[in-house]
Structures are given as C-alpha cells and as structure tokens.
C-alpha positions as CSV (number, residue, x, y, z in Angstrom):
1,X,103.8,86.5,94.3
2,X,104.7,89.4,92.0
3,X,103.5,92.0,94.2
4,X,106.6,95.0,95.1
5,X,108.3,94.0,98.3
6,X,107.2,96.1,101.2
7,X,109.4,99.2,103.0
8,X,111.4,98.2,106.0
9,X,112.8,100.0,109.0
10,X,115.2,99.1,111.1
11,X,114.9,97.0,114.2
12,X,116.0,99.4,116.3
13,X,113.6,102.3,115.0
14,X,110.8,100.3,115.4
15,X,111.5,99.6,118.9
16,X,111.2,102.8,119.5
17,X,108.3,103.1,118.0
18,X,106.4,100.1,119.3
19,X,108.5,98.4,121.6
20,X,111.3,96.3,121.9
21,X,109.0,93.6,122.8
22,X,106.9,94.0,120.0
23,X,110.4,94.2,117.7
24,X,111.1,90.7,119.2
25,X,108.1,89.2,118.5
26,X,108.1,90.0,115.2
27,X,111.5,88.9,114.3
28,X,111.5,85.6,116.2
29,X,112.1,82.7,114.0
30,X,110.5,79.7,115.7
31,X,111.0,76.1,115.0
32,X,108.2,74.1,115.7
33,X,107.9,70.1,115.6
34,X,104.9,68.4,114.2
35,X,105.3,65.5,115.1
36,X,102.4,64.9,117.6
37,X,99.9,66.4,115.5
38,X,100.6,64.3,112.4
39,X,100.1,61.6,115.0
40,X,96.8,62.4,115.7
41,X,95.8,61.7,112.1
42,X,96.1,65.1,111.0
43,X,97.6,66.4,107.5
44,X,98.1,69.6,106.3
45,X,96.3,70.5,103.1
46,X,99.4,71.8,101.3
47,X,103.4,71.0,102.1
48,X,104.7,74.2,103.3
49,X,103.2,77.8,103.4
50,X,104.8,78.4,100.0
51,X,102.3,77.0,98.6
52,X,99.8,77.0,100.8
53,X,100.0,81.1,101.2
54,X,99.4,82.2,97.4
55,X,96.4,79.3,96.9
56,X,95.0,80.5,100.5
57,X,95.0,84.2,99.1
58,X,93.7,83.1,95.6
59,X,90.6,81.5,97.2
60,X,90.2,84.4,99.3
61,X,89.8,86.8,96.4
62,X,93.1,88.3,97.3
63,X,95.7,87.3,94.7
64,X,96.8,89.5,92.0
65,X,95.3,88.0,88.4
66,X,98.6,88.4,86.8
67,X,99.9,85.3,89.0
68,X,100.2,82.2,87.9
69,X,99.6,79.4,90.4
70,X,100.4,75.9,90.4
C-alpha cells in the first residue's frame, strides 16, 4: 500500500513481553473453509483481502492519496 513496513521483534522477545500465548495467537496461520457460508447465499464483496483491505481503508478515510487503487 506504499506505506514503510512496520518494526518487528522477535517471537521470543515478545513472549516475554506479552505472553507466549499472546505470541501464538498472533502468528497462527489459520485455514478456514467457506464452503457453508457461500451455501447460505452469501458472497463476499471483494475476492480476497488484497483487495478488499486497501478499498476498505480508502472508504474509511484511511488510505494514503499517493495510492492508486484498482
């Protein structure tokens, strides 16, 4: 989103500082299936959250200008 990438620390650091719990929860990559929601008739408004994210954060007022979204 053109915007400077964020500092990071590492994972074991953090857990010291707020938890290991915490730590896991944050770093947990979860799949999740679909499938019975699209049943119910259900779409999502854009494909995938990279798209969805920057046009979310646009309407919100959030977006830098300087970005150009499709």
């Amino acid at each position: 989103m053109g915007v400077k990438k964020p500092p990071t620390i590492p994972a074991w650091l953090a857990a010291l500082l707020v938890g290991s719990i915490s730590v896991a929860t944050i770093l947990l990559d979860a799949r999740v299936d679909n499938s019975s929601l699209l049943e119910t008739g259900f779409h999502f408004l854009y494909p995938s959250s990279r798209e969805g994210v920057p046009a979310t954060l646009t309407e919100l007022g959030y977006a830098p200008a300087h970005v150009k979204l499709a």
